[in-house]
C-alpha positions as CSV (number, residue, x, y, z in Angstrom):
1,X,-34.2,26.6,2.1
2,X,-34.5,27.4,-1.7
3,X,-33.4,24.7,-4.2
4,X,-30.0,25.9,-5.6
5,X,-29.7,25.6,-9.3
6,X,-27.0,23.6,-9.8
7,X,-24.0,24.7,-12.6
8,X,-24.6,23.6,-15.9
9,X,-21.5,21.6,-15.8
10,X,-22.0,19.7,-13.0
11,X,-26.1,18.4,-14.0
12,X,-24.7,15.3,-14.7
13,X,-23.9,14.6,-11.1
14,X,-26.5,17.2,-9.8
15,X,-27.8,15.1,-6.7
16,X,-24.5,14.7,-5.1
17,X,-23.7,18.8,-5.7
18,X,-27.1,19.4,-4.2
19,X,-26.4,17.6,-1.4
20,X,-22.9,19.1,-0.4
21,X,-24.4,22.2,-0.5
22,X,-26.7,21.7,1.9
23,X,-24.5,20.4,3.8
24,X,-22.5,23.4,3.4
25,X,-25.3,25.7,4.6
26,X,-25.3,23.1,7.6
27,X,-22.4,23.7,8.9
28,X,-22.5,27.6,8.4
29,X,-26.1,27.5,10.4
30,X,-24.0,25.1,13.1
31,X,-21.7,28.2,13.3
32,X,-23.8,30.9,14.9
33,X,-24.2,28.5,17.4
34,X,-20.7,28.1,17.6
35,X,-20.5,32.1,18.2
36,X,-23.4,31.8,20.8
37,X,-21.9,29.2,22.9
38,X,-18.6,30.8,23.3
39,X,-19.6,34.1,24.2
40,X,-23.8,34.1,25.6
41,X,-22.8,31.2,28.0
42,X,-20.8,29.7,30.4
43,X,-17.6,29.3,28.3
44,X,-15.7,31.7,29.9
45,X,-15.9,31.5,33.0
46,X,-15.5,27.8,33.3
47,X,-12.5,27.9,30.9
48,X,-10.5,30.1,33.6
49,X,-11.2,27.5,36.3
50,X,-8.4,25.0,34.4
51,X,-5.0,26.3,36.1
52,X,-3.2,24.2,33.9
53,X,-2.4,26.0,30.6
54,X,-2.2,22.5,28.3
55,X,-5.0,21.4,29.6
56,X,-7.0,24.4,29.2
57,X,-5.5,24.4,25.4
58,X,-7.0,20.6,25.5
59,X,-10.2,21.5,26.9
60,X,-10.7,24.4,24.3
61,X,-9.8,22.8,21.0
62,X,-13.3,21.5,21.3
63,X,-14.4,24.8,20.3
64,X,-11.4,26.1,18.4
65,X,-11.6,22.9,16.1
66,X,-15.0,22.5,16.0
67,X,-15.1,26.2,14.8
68,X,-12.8,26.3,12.1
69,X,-14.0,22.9,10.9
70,X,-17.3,25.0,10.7
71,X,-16.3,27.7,8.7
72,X,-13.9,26.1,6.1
73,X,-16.6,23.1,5.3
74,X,-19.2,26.1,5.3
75,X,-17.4,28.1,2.9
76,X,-15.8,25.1,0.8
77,X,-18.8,23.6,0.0
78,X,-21.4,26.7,-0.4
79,X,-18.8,27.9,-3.0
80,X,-18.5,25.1,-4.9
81,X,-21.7,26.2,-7.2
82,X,-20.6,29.8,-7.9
83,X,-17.0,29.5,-7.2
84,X,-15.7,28.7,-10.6
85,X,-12.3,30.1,-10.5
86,X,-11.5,27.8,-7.1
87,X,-13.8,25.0,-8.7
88,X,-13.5,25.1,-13.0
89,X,-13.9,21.2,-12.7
90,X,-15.3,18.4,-10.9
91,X,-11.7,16.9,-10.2
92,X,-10.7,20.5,-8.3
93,X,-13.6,19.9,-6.4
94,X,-12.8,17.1,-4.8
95,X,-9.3,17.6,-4.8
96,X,-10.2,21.2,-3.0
97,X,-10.9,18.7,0.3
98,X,-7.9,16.2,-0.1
99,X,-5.7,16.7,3.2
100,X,-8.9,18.8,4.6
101,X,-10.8,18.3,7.8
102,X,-12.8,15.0,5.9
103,X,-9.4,13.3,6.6
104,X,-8.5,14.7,9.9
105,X,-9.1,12.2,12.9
106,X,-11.1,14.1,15.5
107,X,-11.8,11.6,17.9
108,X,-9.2,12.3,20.4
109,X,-10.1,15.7,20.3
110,X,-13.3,15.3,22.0
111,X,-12.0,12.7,24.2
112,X,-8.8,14.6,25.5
113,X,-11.7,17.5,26.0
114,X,-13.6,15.7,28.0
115,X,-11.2,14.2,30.2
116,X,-10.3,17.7,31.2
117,X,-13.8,18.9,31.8
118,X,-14.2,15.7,34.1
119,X,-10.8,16.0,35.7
120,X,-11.9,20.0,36.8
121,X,-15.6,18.2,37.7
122,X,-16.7,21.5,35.4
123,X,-20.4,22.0,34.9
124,X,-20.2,23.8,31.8
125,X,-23.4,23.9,29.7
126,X,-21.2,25.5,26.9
127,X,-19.2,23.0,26.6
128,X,-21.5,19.9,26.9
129,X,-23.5,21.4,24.0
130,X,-19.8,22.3,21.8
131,X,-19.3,18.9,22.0
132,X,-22.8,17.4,20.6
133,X,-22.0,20.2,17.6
134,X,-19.0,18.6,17.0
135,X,-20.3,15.1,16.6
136,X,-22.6,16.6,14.6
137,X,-20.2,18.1,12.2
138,X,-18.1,15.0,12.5
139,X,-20.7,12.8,11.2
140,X,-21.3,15.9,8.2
141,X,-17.8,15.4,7.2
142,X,-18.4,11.8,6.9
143,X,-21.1,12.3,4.8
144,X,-19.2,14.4,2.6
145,X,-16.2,12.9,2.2
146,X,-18.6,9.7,1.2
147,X,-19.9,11.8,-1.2
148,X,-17.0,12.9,-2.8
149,X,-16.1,9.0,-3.0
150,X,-19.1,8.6,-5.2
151,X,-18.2,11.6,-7.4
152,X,-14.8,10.1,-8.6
153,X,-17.1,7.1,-9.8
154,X,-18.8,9.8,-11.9
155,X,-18.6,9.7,-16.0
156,X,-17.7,13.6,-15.4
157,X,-14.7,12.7,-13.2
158,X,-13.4,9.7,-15.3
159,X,-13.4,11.8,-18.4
160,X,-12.1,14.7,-16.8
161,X,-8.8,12.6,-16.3
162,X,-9.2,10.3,-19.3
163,X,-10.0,7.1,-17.2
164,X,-12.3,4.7,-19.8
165,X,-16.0,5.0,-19.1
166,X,-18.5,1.6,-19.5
167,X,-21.0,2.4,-21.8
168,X,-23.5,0.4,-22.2
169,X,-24.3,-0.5,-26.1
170,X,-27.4,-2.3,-27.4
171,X,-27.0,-5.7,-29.8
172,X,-26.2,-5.2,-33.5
173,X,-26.9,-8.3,-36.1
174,X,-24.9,-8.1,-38.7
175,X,-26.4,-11.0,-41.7
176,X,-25.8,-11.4,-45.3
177,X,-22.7,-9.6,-45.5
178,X,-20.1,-10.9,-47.8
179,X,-16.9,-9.8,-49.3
180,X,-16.5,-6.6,-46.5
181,X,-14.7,-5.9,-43.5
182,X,-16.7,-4.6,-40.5
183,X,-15.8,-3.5,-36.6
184,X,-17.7,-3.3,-33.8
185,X,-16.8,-1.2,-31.1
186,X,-13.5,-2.6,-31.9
187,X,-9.9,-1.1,-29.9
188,X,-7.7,-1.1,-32.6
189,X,-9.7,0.7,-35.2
190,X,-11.0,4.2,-35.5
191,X,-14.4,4.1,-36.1
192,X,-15.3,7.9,-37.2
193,X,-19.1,8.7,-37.2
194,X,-20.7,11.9,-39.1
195,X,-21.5,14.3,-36.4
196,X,-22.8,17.9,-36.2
197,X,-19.9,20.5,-36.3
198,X,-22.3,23.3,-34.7
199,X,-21.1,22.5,-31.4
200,X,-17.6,23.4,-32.1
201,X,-18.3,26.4,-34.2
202,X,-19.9,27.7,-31.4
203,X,-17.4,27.1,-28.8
204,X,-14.9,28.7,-31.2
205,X,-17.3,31.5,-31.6
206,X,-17.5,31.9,-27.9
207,X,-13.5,31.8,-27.5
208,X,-13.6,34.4,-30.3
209,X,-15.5,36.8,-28.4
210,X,-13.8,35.8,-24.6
211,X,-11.2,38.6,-23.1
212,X,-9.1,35.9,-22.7
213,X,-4.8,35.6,-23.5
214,X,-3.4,32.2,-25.5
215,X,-7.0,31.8,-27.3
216,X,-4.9,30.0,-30.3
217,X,-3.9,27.2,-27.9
218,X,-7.0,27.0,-26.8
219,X,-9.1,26.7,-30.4
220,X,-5.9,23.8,-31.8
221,X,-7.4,21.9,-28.7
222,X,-11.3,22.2,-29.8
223,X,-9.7,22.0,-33.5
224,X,-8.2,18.8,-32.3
225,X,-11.8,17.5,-31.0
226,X,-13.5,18.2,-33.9
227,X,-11.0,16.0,-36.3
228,X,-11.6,13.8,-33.8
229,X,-14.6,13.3,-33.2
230,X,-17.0,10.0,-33.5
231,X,-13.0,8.2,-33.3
232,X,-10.9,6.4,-30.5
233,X,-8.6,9.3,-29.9
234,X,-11.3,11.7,-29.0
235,X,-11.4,10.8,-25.2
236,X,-7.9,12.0,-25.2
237,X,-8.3,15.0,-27.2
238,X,-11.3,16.4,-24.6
239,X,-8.7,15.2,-21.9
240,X,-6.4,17.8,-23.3
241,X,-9.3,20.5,-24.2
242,X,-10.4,20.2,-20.4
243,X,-6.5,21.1,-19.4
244,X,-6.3,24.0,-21.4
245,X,-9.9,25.2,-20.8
246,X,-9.0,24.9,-17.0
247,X,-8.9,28.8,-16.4
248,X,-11.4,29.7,-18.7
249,X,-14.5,27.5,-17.2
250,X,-17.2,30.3,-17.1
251,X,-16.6,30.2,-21.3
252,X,-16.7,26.6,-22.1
253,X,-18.5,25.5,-19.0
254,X,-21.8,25.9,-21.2
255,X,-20.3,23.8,-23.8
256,X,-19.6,20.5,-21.6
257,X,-22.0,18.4,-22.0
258,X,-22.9,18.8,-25.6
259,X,-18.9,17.5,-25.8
260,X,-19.3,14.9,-23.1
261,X,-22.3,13.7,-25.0
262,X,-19.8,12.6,-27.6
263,X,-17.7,10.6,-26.2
């Protein structure tokens, strides 16, 4: 399989995006098979041999569950690289799988199916392989919903929703200094330090150009940035940039981690 480039966005956290799409094509490889066993085998046939129409439904949620966990993880987590209306940020990435199959318990789906398919003493080949693929993909989900738990640990998440981020700063010596008042990475002051404007000058430039409605609102937010820049309030200024730039990711996407790099 051919190395995806990740989004430019998202480099910061590129091994974990890497790795949830490969999972992603995982489970859409895990869905031919899906397709073979239900209609190239002994599915069928053996399905019919459970007179009991709930238990029949118990015995076949093994495949109906185990399929559509298939195809939404496939498609959910292939897209997440290209997709960037559904995904425009980190945070709607992982907030795409809140609620989703990750969360679901599936354990007593393949023990209610099995029950069945010993109660019926069924020798179904089908089904005895259905039910190692949905181990499989219930271990995959595990994976990426442990994933996802490492993403919201991320600098990218935390200052996508304004949560502080520990940086780590080297020791200053301050000597023979009389008579002047000096902060360190101090709380309570604003600290502004000269910066290049070039990044926002561009990222007007680009808004400039964009077929896009409410581009006013949108350059008061990188207007606000740039006052505020190398100060305590500009954490909260890209917090409200990122808000307003939500449905126009594909234009300031390229921008984010020049801006990140400032805070």
């Amino acid at each position: 399989m051919t190395k995806a480039n990740i989004r430019g966005d998202f480099k910061e956290v590129e091994s974990q995006i890497a790795r949830l799409l490969a999972i992603g094509e995982g489970f859409r490889e895990k869905d031919r098979d899906w397709s073979h066993m239900k209609n190239k085998e002994d599915w069928e046939r053996n399905l019919y041999k459970i007179s009991d129409g709930r238990k029949r439904a118990t015995w076949e949620r093994i495949y109906s569950d185990g399929r559509d966990m298939g195809l939404f993880m496939s498609d959910a987590l292939c897209s997440i690289n290209y997709d960037i209306t559904t995904y425009p940020t980190l945070t709607r990435v992982i907030e795409r799988f809140d609620g989703s199959w990750i969360d679901s318990d599936l354990i007593p789906v393949v023990e209610d199916a099995i029950k069945v398919n010993e109660e019926y003493e069924l020798n179904c080949w089908a089904f005895d392989q259905m039910v190692t693929l949905f181990k499989d993909q219930q271990s995959l989900a595990q994976v990426v919903k442990n994933t996802l738990e490492l993403l919201k640990g991320s600098d990218l998440y935390k200052l996508e929703n304004g949560i502080p981020v520990n940086k780590e700063t080297s020791n200053i010596t301050i000597s023979n200094v009389s008579g002047s008042n000096i902060s360190v990475a101090s709380s309570n002051v604003d600290q502004k330090v000269e910066g290049t404007d070039a990044i926002f000058a561009d990222l007007m430039a680009a808004i400039d150009e964009a077929d896009i409605e409410q581009k006013e609102a949108l350059k008061e937010s990188v207007s606000e940035m740039q006052d505020k820049q190398g100060t305590s309030g500009f954490g909260a200024a890209y917090k409200r940039f990122m808000a307003a730039a939500a449905n126009h990711m594909t234009i300031v996407a390229p921008f984010i981690p020049a801006l990140s790099a400032l805070l």
